[in-house]
N, C-alpha and C positions, 0 to 999 in steps of 0.2 A: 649114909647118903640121904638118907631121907630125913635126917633136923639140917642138914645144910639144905637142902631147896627147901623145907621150911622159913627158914632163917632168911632166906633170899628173896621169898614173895614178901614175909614181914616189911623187909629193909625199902620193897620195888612199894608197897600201899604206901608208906610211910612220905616216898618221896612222892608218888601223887596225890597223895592229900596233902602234903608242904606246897604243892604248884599248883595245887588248887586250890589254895587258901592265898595262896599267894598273888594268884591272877584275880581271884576276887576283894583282895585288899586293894590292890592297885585301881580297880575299875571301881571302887566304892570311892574310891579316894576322889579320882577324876570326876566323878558323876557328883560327886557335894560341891565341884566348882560348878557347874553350869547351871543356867538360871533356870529356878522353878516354874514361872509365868507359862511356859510354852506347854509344860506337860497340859497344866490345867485347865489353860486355854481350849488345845486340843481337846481333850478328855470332855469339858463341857459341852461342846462343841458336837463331839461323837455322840453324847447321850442325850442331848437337844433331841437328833437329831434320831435316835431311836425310838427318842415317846413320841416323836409327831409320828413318825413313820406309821408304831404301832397302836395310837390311837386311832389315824387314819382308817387300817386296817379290820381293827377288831369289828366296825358295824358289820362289813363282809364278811366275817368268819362267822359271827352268830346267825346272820342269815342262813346263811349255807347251813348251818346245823341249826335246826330249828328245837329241836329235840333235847340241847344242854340244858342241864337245869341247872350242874354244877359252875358257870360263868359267875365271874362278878358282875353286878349290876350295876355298881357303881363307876366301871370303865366302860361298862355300854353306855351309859348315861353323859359321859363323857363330851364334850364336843373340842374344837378348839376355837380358843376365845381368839376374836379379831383383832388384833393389835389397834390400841387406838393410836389416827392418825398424828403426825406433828402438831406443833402452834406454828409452825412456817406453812404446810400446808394447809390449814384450816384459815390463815390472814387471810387469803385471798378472797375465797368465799365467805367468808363476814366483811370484807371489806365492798362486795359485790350487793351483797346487803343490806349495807346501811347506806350506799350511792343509790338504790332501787328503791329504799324508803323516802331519799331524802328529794329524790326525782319529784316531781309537779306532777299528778295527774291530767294528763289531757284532754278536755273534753270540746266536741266539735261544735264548732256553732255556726247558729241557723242562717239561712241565706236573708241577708236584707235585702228588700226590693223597694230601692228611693225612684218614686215617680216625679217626674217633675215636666209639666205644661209650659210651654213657650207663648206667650202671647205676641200677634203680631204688632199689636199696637205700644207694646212696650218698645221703646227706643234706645235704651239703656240694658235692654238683656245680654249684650255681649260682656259686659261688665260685671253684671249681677250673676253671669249662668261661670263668669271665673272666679267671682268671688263662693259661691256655694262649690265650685269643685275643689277648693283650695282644703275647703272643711272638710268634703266627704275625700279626699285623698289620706287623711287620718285618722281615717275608719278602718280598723282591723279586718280582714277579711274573711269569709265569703262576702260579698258587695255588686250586687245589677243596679246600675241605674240609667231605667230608663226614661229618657227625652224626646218629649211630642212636640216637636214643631210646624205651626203654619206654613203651607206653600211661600216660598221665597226662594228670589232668585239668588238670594245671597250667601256664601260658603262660610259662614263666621260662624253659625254652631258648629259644623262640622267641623273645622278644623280647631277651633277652641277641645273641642270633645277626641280628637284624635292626640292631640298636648297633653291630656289630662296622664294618662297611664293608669283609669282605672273599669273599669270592666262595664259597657256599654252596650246600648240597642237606640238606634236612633233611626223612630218612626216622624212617617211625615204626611199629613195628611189634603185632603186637596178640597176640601169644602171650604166654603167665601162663609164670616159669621160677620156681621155690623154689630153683636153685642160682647164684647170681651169675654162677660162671663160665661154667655154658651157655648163659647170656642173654647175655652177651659174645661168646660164636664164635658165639651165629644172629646177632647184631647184625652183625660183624664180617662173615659171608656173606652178609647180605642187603646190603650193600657191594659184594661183591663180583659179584653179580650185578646188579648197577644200572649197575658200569661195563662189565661183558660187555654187555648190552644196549645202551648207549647209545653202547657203540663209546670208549671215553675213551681216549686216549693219554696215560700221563704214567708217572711213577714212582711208586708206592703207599708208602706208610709208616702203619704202625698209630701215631699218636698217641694213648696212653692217657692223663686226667687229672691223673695224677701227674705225668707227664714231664717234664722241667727242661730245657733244651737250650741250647745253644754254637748262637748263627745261625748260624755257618760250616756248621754240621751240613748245611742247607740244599742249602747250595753242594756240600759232597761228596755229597749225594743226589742232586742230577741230571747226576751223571757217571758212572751205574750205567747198562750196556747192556743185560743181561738180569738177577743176580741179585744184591745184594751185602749183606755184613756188617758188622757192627760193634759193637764190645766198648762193655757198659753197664754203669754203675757200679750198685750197688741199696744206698741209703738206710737204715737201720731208723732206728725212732726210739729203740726199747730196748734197741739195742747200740750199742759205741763203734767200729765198725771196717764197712769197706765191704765189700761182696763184689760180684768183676768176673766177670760174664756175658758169651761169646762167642767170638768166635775168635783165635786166636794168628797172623800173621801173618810171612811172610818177604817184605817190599815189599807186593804187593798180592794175594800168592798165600795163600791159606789152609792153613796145613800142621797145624794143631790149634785145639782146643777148652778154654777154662774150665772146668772142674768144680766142680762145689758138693763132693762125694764119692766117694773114687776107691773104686773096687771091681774085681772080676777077670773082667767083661764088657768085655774090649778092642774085641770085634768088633761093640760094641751101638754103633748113634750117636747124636751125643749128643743131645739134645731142645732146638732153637733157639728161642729165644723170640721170641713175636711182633712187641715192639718191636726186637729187632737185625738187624733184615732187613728190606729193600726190594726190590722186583721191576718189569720192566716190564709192566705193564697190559696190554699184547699177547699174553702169555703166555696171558691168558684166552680173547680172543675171536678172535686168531689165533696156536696153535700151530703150526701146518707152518709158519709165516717163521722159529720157532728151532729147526725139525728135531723135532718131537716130534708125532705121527700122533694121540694123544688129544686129547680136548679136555676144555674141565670142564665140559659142556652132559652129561655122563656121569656125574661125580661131584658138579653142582651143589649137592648138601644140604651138602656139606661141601667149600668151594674151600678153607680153610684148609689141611686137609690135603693136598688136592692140590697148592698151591703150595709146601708144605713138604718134601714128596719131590720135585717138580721140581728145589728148589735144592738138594737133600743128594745127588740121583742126579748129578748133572754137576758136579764141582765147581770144574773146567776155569773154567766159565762164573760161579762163585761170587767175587766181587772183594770182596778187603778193604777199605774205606774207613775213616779219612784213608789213604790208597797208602801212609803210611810208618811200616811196619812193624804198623800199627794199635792206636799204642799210645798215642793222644790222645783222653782219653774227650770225646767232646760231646755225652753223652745218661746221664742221667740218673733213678732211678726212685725215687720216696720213698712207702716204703712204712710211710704212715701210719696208725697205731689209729682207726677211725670209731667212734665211736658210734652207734647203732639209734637212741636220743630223745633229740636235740640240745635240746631246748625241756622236759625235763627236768631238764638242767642249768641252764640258763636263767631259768626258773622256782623253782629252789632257791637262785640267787643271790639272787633276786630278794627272796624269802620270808626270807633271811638280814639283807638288808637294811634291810628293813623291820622285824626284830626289834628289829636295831641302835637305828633310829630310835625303836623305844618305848621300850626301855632309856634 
């Protein structure tokens, strides 16, 4: 009995290890069709995903035991390195870059303040004061200009000055002058204290009616820091030749003067004219920022001439403009014959005319 149940466990191992061998030939068989990519995908994938984990980790566990001395150092050491971004997301920001380079610096510029005197005796200023706004309408901005006109009954500055579209103060004054030119410098002062009051920051320029100007003129007018000059052509209409008013320059330095007529007063200086010079506006209502202890709240009746010895006493601070050499006229004065009774003439065409036509 006992070699038959012998014999019987032999026969029963025999057939589970044939169905064991058997179920594992078949599952090796099936497993060499299906595709390998997946396992290894996977599997990378899994162990990725174990070293970050346990790189992450390991700082914490050294801490926490401060005592190992058996740790690897070189997995403390360890960090994880930041994946460098795309070239898709890094175009955008170089592309933000080289637009931010290739951008204009913008820099602000200074306030110009075009003065300009109306004289009553002029008969032709409604002409002359459209033909000067036609110019300063093409003058970049910031731009004040202010307009002193003699008492009149008449609305032709003002509404010429409301056509304009460009940025205005229109004073009017009520004193009687019999000489043109002294109704000019109070007009010119009561400018000048309008901007002392009102506190104005900019660069001053007397623009008189006649004046003719190079817009660049503009440009080298608001790069004057306290006083500067510049050589003017002057017009006739009943000579054939120009005569040049102002200063003589070496670069931007002023080392002489134009003359109309030389004579044996070397030590006299010369008498600057009011359109060849600019100044800054501060000069007025704060002297101690350019070192100067007066003020013109002193000599208010006449700021002309106080600004006119401010710039002839320092002339350090006197700059020639255009800087080179000062020898590009961009300012211009035409000194035209007015008639007193326009409508005189006007009237005697007209009466001429009309001759004609009965003839």
């Amino acid at each position: 009995m006992g070699s038959l149940e012998r014999s019987k466990r032999k026969v029963q191992l025999w057939k589970k290890a044939i169905v064991h061998f058997g179920l594992c030939f078949v599952m090796g068989f099936f497993t060499g069709f299906a595709p390998g990519g997946k396992a290894s995908i996977f599997s990378s994938r899994v162990v990725a995903s174990n070293k970050s984990h346990s790189v992450q980790m390991l700082p914490q566990q050294v801490a926490s035991v401060p005592h190992a001395s058996n740790v690897n150092r070189s997995m403390i050491a360890e960090s994880p390195v930041p994946t460098p971004s795309s070239s898709k997301e890094s175009e955008p920001a170089k592309f933000l870059e080289k637009e931010a380079e290739a951008e204009p610096k913008l820099l602000p510029r200074r306030l110009a303040i075009i003065v300009t005197p109306i004289s009553t005796e002029n008969p032709y200023q409604g002409v002359f004061l459209r033909r000067l706004a036609n110019t300063i309408k093409l003058v970049p901005p910031p731009l004040l200009w202010i307009v002193v006109e003699g008492q009149s009954d008449s609305d032709e500055v003002s509404e010429i000055l409301r056509k304009t579209g460009i940025m205005y103060r229109h004073l009017v004054i009520k004193e009687n002058f019999t000489d043109p030119e002294a109704e000019l410098d109070h007009q010119r002062n009561v400018a000048l204290r309008h901007i002392e009051q009102h506190r104005l920051s900019g660069i001053v320029h007397f623009a008189g009616l006649s004046n003719v100007y190079d817009l660049g003129f503009f440009d080298e007018l608001r790069q004057i820091e306290v006083f500067g000059t510049w050589p003017v052509a002057l017009l006739s209409a009943n000579k054939n030749k120009v005569t040049i008013e102002g200063p003589v320059c070496d670069s931007s330095q002023v080392i002489g003067w134009h003359l109309k007529k030389m004579n044996n007063e070397t030590d006299k200086r010369p008498p600057i004219h009011i359109s060849s010079f600019g100044f800054n506006s501060s000069i007025l209502w704060d002297p101690e920022r350019w070192g100067r202890p007066s003020s013109v709240q002193q000599t208010s009746q006449n700021s002309i001439k106080f600004v006119k010895q401010a710039a002839l006493e320092d002339e350090t601070e006197l700059k020639g403009i255009p800087p080179e050499d000062c020898s590009k006229i961009m300012l211009w004065r035409l000194n035209l014959p007015v008639s007193k009774s326009p409508s005189h003439h006007l009237s005697t065409t007209g009466s001429t005319d009309a001759s004609r036509r009965k003839i």
